[in-house]
C-alpha positions in Angstrom: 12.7 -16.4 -3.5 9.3 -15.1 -2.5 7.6 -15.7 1.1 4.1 -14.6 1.7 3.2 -14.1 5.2 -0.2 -14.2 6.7 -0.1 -13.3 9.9 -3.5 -12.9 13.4 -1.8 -9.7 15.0 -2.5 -10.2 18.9 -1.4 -6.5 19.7 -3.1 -4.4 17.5 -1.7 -3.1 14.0 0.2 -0.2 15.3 2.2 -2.4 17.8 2.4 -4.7 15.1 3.6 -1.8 12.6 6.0 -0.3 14.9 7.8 -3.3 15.7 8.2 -4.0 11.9 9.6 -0.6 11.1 12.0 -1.0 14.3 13.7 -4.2 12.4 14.3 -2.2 9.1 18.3 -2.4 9.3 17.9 -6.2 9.9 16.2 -6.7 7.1 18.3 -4.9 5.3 21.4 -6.7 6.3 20.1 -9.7 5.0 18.9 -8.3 2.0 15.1 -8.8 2.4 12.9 -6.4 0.3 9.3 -5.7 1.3 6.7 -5.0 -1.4 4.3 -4.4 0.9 2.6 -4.5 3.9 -0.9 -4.0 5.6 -4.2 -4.7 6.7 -7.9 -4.9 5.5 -9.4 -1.9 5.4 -12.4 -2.7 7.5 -10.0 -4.5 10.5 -8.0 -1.9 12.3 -7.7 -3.4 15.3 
């Protein structure tokens, strides 16, 4: 199965970032696999 998220970060992207990257062995343990992740180049907030 594939989800594709779409996502208004409230927090900015490096609260946003950190709390992903936090959650890694969870995701893990339930064997989700992340292709990728980010946000457009001209919205860093």
């Amino acid at each position: 199965m594939k989800i594709i998220s779409h996502a208004k970060i409230t927090k900015g992207y490096e609260h946003w970032k950190q709390a992903f990257d936090e959650n890694d062995s969870l995701r893990q343990e339930y064997g989700v696999t992340v292709l990728a992740y980010g946000h457009p180049k001209d919205n860093k907030d």
